[in-house]
N, CA, C and O of each residue as an XYZ file, in Angstrom:
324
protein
N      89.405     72.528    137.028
C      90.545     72.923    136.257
C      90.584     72.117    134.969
O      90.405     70.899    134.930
N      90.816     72.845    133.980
C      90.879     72.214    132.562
C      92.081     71.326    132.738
O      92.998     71.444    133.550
N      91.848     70.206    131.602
C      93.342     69.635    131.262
C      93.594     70.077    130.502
O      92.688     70.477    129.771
N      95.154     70.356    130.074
C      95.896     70.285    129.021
C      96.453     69.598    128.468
O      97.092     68.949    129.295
N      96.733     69.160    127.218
C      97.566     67.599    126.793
C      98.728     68.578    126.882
O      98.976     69.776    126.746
N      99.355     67.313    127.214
C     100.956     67.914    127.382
C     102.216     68.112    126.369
O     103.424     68.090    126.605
N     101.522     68.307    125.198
C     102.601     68.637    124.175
C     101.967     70.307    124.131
O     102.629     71.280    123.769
N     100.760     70.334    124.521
C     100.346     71.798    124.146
C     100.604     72.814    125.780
O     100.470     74.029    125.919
N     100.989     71.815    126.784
C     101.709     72.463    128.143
C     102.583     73.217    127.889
O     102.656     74.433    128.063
N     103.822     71.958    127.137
C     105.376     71.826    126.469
C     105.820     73.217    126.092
O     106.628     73.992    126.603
N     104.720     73.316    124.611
C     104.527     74.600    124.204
C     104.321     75.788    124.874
O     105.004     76.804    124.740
N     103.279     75.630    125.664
C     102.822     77.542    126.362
C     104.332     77.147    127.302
O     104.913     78.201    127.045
N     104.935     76.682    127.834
C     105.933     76.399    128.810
C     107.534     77.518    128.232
O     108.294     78.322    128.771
N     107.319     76.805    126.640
C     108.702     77.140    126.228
C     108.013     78.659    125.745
O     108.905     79.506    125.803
N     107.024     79.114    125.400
C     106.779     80.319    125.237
C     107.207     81.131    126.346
O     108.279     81.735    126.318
N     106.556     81.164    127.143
C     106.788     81.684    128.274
C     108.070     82.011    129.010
O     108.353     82.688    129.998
N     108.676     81.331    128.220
C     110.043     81.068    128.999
C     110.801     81.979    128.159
O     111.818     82.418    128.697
N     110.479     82.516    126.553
C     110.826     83.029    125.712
C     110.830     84.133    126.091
O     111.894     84.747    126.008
N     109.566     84.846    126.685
C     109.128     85.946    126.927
C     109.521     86.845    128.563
O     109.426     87.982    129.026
N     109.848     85.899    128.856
C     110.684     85.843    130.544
C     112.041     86.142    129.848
O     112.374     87.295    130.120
N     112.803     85.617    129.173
C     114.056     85.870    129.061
C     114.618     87.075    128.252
O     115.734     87.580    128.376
N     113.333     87.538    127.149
C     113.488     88.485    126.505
C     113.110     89.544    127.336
O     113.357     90.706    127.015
N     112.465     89.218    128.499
C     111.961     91.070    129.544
C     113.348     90.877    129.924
O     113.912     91.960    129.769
N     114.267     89.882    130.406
C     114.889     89.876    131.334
C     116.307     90.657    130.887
O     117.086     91.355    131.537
N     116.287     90.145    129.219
C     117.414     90.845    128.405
C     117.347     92.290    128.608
O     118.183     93.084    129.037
N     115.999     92.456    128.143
C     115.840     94.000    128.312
C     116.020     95.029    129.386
O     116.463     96.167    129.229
N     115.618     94.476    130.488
C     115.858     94.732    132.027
C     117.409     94.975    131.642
O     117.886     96.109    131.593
N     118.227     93.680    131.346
C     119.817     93.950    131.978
C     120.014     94.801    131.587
O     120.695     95.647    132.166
N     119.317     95.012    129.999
C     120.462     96.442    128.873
C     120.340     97.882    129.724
O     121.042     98.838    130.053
N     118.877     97.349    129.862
C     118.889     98.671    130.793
C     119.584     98.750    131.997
O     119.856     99.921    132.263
N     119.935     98.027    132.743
C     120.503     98.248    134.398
C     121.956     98.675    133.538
O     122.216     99.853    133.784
N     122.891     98.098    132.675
C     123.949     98.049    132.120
C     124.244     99.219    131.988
O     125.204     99.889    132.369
N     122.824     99.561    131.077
C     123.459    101.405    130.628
C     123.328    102.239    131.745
O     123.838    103.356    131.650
N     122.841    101.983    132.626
C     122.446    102.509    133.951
C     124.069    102.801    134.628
O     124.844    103.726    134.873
N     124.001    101.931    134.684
C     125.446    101.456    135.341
C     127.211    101.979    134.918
O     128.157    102.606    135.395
N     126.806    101.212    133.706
C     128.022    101.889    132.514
C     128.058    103.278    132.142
O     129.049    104.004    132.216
N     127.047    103.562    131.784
C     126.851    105.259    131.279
C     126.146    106.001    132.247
O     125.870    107.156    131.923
N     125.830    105.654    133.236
C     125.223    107.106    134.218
C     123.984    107.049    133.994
O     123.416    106.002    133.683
N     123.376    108.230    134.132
C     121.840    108.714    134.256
C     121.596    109.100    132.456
O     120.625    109.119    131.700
N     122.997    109.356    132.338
C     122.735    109.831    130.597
C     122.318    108.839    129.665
O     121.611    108.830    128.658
N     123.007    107.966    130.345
C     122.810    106.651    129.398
C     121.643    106.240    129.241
O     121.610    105.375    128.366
N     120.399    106.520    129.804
C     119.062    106.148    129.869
C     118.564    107.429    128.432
O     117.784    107.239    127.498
N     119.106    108.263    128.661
C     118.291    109.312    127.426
C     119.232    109.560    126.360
O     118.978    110.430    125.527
N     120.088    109.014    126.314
C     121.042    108.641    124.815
C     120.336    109.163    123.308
O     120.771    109.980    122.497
N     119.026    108.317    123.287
C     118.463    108.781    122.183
C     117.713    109.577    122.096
O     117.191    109.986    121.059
N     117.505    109.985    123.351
C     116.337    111.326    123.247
C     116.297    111.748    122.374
O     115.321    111.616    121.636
N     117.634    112.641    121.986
C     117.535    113.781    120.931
C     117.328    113.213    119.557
O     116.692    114.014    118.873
N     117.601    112.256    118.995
C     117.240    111.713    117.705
C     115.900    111.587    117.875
O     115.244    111.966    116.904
N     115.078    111.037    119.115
C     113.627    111.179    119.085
C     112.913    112.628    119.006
O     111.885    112.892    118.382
N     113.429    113.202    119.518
C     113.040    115.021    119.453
C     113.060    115.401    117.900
O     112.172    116.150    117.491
N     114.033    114.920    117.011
C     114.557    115.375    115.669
C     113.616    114.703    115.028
O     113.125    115.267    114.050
N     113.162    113.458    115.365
C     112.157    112.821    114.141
C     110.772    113.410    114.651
O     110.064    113.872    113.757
N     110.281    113.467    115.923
C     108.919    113.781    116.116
C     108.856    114.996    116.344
O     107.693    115.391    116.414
N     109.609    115.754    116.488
C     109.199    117.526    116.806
C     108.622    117.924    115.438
O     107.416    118.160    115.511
N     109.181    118.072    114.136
C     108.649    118.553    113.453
C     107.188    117.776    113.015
O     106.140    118.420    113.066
N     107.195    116.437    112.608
C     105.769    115.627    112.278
C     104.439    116.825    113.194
O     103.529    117.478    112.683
N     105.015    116.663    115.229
C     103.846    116.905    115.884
C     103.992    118.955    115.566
O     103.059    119.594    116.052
N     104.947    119.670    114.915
C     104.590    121.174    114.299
C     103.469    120.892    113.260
O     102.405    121.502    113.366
N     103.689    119.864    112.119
C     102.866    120.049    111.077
C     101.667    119.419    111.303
O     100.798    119.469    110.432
N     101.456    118.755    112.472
C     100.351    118.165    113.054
C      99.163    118.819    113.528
O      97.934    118.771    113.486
N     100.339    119.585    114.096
C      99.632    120.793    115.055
C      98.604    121.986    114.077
O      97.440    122.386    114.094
N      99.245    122.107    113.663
C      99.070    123.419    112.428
C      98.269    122.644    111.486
O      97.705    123.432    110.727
N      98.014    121.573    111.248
C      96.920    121.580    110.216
C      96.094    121.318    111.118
O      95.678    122.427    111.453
N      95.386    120.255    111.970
C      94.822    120.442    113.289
C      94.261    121.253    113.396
O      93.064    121.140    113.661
N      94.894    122.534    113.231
C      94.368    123.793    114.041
C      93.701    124.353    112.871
O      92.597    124.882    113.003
N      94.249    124.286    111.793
C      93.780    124.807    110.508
C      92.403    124.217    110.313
O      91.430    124.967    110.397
N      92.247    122.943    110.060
C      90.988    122.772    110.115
C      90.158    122.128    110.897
O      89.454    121.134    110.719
N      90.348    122.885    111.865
C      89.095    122.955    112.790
C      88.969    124.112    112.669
O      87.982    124.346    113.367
N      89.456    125.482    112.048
C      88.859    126.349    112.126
C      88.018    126.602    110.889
O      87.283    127.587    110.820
N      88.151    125.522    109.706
C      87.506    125.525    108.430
C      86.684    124.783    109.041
O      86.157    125.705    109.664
N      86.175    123.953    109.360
C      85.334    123.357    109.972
C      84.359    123.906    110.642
O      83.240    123.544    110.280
N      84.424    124.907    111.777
C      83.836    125.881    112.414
C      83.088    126.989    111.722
O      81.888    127.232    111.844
N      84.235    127.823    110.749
C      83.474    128.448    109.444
C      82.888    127.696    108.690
O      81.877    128.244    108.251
N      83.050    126.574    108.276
C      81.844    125.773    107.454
C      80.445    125.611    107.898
O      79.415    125.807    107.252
N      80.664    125.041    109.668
C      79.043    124.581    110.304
C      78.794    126.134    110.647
O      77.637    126.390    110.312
N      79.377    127.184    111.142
C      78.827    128.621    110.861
C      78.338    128.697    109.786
O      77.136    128.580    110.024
N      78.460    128.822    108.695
C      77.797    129.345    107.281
C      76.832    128.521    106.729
O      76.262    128.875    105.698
N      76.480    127.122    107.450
C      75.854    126.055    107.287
C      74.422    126.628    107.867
O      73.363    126.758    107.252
N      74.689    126.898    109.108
C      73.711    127.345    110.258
C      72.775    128.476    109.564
O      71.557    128.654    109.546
N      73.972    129.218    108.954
C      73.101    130.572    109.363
C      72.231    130.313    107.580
O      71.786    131.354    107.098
N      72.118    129.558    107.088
C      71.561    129.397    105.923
C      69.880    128.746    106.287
O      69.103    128.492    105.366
């Protein structure tokens, strides 16, 4: 087992401890809204997420699709040359 000097223990110690308390925050908010608001309370923001990414993944989609089919007619007309 390696040593560690113990100011650099100190450190990963209080990190850790940072990162434990911040899951742990997060955990409560969630049990809270759980609790406080129902089952709804977990999908609250859904719909603002639906409103920002529905359209991005339409115009995503559609050029996507667009060119791969320029793409396809390109290595077609490539080929047959």
């Amino acid at each position: 087992m390696r040593c560690i000097p113990s100011a650099r223990r100190k450190d990963l110690v209080r990190g850790r401890t940072r990162v434990l308390r911040a899951l742990c925050a997060l955990a409560c908010a969630d049990l809270t809204d759980l609790l406080v608001l129902g089952a709804a309370g977990i999908y609250r923001g859904y719909m603002a997420t639906l409103y920002s990414f529905g359209p991005f993944s339409a115009f995503y989609f559609g050029f996507y699709e667009q060119s791969k089919s320029a793409a396809v007619r390109l290595t077609s007309r490539c080929r047959a040359h």
